[in-house]
C-alpha positions as CSV (number, residue, x, y, z in Angstrom):
1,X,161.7,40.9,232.5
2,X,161.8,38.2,235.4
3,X,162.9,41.2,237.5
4,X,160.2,44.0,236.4
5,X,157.3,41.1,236.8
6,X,158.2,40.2,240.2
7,X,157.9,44.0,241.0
8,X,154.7,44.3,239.9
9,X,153.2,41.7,241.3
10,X,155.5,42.4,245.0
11,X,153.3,45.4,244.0
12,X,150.0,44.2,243.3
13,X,150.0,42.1,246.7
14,X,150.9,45.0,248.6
15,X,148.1,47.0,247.4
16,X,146.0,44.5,247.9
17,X,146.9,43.6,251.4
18,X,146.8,47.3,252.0
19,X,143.3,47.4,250.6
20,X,142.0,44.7,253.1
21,X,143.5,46.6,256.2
22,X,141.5,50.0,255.3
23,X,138.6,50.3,258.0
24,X,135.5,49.6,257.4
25,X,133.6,53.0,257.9
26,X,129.7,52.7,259.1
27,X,128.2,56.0,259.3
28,X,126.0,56.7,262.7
29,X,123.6,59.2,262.3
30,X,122.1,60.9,266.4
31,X,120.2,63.0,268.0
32,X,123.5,64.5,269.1
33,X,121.9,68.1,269.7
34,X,118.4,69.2,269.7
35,X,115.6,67.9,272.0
36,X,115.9,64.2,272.1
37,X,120.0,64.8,272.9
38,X,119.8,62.8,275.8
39,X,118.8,59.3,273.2
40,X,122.1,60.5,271.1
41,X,124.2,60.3,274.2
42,X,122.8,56.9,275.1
43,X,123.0,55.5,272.0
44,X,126.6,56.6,271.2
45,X,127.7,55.0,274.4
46,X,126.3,51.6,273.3
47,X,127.3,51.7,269.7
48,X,130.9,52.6,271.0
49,X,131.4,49.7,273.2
50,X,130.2,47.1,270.4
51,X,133.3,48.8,268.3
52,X,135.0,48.5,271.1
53,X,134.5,44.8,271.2
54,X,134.5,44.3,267.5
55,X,138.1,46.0,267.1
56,X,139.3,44.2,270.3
57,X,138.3,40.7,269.1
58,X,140.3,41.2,265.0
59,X,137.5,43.4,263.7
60,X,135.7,41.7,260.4
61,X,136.5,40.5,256.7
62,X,140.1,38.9,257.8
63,X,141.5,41.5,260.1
64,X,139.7,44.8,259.1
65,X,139.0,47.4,262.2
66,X,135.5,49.2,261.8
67,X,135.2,52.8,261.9
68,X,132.3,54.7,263.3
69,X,131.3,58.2,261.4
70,X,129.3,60.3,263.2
71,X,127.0,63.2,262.5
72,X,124.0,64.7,264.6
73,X,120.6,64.7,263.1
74,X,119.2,67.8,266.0
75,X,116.0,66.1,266.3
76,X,115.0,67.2,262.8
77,X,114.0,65.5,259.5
78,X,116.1,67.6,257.3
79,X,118.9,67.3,259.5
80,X,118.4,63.9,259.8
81,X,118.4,63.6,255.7
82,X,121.3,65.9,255.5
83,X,123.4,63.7,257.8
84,X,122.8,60.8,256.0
85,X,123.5,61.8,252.9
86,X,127.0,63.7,254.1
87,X,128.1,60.4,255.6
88,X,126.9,58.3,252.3
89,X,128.5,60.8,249.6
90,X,131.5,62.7,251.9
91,X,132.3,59.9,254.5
92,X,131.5,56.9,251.9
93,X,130.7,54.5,254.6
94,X,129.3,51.4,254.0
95,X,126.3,51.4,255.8
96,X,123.9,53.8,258.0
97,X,123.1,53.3,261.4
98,X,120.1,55.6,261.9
99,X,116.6,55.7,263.5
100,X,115.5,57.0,266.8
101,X,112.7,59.3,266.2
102,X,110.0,57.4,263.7
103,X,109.3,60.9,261.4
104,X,112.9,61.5,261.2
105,X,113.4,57.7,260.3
106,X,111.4,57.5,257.6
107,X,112.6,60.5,255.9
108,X,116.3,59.2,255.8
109,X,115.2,55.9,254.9
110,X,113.9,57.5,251.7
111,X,117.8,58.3,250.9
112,X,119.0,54.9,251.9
113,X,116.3,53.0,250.1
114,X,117.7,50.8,247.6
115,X,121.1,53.1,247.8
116,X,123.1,51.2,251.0
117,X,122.5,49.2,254.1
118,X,120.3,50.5,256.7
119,X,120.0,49.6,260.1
120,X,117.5,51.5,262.2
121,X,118.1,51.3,265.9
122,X,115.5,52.4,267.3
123,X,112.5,54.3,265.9
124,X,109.1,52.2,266.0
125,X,106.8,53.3,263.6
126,X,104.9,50.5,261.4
127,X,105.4,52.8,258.4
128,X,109.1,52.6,258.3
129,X,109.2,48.7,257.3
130,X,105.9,48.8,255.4
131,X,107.7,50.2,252.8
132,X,109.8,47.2,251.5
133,X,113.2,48.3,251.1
134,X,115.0,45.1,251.3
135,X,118.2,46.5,252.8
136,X,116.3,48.2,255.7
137,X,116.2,46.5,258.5
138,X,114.7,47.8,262.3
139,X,116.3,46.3,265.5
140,X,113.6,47.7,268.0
141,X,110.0,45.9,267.9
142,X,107.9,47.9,266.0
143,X,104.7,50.4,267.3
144,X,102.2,47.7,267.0
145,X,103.9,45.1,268.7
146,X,104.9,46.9,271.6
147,X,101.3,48.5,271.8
148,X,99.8,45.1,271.5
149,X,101.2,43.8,274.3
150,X,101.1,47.0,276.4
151,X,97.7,47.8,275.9
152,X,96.5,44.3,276.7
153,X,98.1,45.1,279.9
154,X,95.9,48.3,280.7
155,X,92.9,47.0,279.5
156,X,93.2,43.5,281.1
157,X,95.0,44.3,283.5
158,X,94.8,47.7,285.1
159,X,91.2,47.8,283.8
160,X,90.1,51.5,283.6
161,X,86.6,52.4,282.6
162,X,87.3,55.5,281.0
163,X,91.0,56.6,278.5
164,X,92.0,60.3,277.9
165,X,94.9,59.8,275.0
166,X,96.9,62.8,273.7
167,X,99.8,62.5,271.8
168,X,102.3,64.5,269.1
169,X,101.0,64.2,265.7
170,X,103.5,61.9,264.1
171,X,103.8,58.7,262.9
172,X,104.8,56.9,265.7
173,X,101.8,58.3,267.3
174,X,99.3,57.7,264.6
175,X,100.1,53.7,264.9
176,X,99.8,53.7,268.8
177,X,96.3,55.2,268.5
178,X,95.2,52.8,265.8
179,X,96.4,50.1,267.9
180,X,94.6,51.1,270.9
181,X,91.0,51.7,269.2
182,X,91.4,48.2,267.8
183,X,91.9,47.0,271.0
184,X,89.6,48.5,272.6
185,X,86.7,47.3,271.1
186,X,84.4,45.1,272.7
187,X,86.2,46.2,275.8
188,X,84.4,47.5,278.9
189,X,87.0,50.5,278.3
190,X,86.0,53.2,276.5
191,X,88.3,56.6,275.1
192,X,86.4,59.1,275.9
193,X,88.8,62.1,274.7
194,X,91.8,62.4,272.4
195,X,93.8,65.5,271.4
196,X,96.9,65.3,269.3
197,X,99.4,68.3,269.3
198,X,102.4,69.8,266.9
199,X,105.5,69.6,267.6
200,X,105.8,73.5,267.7
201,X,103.1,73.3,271.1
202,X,105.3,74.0,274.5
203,X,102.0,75.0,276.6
204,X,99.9,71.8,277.2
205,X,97.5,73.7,279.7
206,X,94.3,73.9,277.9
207,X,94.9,70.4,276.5
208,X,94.8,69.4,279.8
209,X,92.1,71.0,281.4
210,X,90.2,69.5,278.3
211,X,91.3,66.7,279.0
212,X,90.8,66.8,282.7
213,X,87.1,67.7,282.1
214,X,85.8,64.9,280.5
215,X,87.2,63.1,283.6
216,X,88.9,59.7,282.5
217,X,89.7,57.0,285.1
218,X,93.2,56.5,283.1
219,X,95.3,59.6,281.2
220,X,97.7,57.9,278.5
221,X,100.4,59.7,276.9
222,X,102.5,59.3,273.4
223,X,105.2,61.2,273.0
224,X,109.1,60.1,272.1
225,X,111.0,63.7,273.3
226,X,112.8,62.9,276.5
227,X,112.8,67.0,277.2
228,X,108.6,67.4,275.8
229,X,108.0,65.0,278.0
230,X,109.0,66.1,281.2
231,X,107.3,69.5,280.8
232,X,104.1,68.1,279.7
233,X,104.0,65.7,283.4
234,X,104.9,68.7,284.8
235,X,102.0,70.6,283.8
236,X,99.8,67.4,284.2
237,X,100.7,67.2,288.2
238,X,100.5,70.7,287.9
239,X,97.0,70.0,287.4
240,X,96.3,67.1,289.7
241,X,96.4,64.5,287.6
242,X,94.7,61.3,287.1
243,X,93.9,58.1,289.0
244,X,95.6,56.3,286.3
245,X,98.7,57.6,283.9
246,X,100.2,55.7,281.5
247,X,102.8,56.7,279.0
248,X,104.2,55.2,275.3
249,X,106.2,52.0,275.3
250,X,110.1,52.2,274.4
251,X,110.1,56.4,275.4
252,X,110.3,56.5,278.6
253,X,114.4,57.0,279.8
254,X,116.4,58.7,282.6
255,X,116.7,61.6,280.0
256,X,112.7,62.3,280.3
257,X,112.6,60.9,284.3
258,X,115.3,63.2,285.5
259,X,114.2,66.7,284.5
260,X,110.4,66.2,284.8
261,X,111.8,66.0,288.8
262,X,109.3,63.3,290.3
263,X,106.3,64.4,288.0
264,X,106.5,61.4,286.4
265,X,106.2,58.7,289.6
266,X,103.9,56.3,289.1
267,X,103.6,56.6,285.4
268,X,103.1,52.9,283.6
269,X,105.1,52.2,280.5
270,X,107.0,49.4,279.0
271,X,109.7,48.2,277.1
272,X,112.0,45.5,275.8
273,X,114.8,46.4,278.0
274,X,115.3,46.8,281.8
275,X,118.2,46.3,284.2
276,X,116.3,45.0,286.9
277,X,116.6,41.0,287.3
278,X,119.3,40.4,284.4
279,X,121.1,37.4,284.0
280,X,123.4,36.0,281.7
281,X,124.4,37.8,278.2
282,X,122.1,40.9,279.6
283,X,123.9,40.7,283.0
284,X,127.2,41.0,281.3
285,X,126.0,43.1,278.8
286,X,125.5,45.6,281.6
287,X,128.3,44.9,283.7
288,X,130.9,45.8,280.2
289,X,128.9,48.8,279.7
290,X,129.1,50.1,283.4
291,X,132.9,49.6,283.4
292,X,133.1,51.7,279.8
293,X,130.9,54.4,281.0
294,X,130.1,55.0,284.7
295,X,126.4,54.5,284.8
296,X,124.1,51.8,283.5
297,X,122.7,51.5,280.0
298,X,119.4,51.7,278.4
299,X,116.8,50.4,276.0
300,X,118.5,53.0,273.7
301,X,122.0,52.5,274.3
302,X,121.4,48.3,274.1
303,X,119.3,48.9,270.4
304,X,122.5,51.0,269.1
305,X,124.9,48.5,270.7
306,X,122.7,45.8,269.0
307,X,122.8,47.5,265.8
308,X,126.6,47.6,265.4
309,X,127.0,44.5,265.5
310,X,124.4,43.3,263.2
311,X,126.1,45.4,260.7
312,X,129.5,44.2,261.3
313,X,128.4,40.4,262.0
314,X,126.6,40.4,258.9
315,X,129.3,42.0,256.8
316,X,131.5,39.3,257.9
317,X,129.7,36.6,257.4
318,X,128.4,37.2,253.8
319,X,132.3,38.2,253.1
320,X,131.1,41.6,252.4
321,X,131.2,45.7,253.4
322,X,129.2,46.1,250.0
323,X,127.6,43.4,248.3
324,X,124.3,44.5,249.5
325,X,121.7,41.8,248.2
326,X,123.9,39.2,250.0
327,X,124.5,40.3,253.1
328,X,120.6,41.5,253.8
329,X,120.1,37.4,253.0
330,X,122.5,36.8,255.2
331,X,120.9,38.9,257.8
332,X,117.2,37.6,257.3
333,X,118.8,33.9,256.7
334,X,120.3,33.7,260.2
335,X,120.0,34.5,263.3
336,X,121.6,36.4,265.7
337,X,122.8,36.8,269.7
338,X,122.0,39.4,271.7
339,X,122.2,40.3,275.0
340,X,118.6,40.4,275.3
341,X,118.4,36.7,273.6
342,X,118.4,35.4,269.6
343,X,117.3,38.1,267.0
344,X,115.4,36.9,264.1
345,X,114.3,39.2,261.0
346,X,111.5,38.4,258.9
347,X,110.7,39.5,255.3
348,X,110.3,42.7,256.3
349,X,113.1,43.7,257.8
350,X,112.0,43.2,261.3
351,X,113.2,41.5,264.5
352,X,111.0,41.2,267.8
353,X,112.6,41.1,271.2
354,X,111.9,37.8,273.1
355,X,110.3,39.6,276.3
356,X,108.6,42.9,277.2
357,X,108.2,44.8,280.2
358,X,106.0,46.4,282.4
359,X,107.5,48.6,284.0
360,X,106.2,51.5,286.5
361,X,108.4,55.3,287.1
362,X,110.0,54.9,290.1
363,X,112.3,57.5,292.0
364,X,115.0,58.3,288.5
365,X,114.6,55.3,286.7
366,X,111.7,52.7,286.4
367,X,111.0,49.5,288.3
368,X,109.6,46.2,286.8
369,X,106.1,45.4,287.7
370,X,105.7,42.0,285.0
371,X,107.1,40.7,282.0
372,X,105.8,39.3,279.2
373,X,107.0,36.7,276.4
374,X,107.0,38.2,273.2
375,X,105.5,35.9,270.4
């Protein structure tokens, strides 16, 4: 009996310490395909060198490695929900890593609510946090912040008399525009034109001579597809275009620069990220990445890098791949480094970078014209 009970428990102790050594599998759901590809290449280069580091420094909950489960969401909401819920049912990971396009965000966040943890990377929209899922939880600073700040900038700054806004009917773009007519008023600035366009539109000519003819000092605009983008400046310059162009904070990438082949120069945007001037954690941040991958990182591949290891830290410190409840306390309870500086989330579910940038297109990439502390 002495001998059989030993075996069991030889056996149970195995199993166990088996158990505790299986990976720890977080599903990553991209733009791997489809017209914002060039944001799923980005962002899987960051989110691969925080497993990198994870897995290189023990990995989490006593010696665990993590395991990174991709799938492509092609740019689409139904692809986007059809990812999610292959990795949550098939691939049974432990949490979702998802969010770079605000309509496609807020359609998978419907199957994560109250289901599993979700962190979204990058997407901005207001509407994505307003919903109060407490296990959602959005790394990037949302719409409204960033157009706070931004817009400030143009109106205070840059100071044109007259805005001509057009954007893709989405989300993302719904909460930019609200932002901008709050802002403006009582402004010396007035918008004097808008046109919003579906996502199906690929010939921006007319909306452009519209535009063009109600002759704005300052053409602004809001649209997240790297690819979209670069046609639509290219049948702006096509056009002439404006004394002043401005373009949507967090959107503007070396994926949208590249192919729209110098249309964009002198464009303003902004962001939470840029290369230019970093020091410290953000220095290194960049130095790691350029040794993994050959050329320098982004706003998108930082947010994804950022977001991998706010799932693994948090899992590790509430003692947890699953206990849901305890470790989004754990994530709003605490706070959290960065390369960018300390994350803090608030109620619901959102963290604000510590600065943002101006920043103006500039040959392929964009240069810093001023930054701005975030509060």
């Amino acid at each position: 009996m002495k001998v059989a009970a030993a075996v069991v428990v030889s056996a149970l102790l195995g199993g166990t310490a088996a158990l505790a050594q299986d990976p720890v599998k977080i599903g990553v759901v991209l733009p791997l395909t489809g017209p914002t590809a060039g944001y799923g290449k980005d962002a899987k280069m960051g989110a691969e060198l925080a497993l990198a580091e994870i897995n290189g420094a023990g990995g989490i909950l006593g010696g665990r490695q993590v395991e990174l489960m991709y799938d492509d969401e092609k740019g689409t909401p139904q692809d986007g929900v059809a990812a999610v819920q292959k990795l949550m049912t098939q691939g049974r990971v432990k949490a979702i890593v998802a969010g770079m396009n605000s309509s496609i965000t807020l359609a998978e966040s419907a199957i994560t609510k109250n289901k599993i943890l979700h962190v979204n990377p990058g997407a901005q929209a207001d509407a994505i946090t307003d919903q109060g899922s407490p296990w959602l939880f959005q790394v990037n600073n949302t719409a409204s912040t960033n157009s706070t700040i931004f817009h400030k900038y143009l109106i205070n700054t840059l100071k044109p008399k007259t805005i001509a806004y057009m954007g893709e009917n989405t989300e993302f773009n719904k909460a930019v525009l609200e932002n901008l007519k709050r802002l403006l008023e009582g402004s010396s600035t007035k918008l004097v034109e808008v046109a919003n366009y579906d996502a199906s539109t690929t010939d921006f000519t007319s909306i452009v001579t519209r535009l063009k003819a109600a002759n704005p000092e300052m053409l602004y605009l809001v649209d997240a597809y790297p690819a979209r983008t670069a046609q639509i400046w290219k049948q702006i310059r096509q056009q002439g275009g404006f004394p002043m162009e401005a373009h949507a904070t967090g959107t503007v990438q070396a994926s949208a620069i590249v192919p729209a082949e110098g249309a964009m120069e002198g464009v303003v945007t902004g962001d939470i990220f840029i290369a230019e001037g970093a020091t410290g954690e953000m220095a290194d941040f960049i130095k790691k990445f350029r040794a993994k991958n050959n050329v320098a990182p982004n706003k998108v591949s930082l947010v994804a890098y950022e977001a991998v290891k706010l799932v693994a830290a948090a899992m590790d410190k509430a003692g947890s791949d699953s206990n849901y409840d305890l470790i989004s306390k754990t994530i709003r309870d605490n706070t959290w480094k960065t390369p960018r500086g300390t994350l803090a989330f608030d109620a619901k579910g959102r963290a604000k970078a510590p600065y943002f940038y101006i920043q103006v297109v500039k040959g392929k990439d964009v240069a810093l014209r001023e930054s701005f502390e975030v509060k």
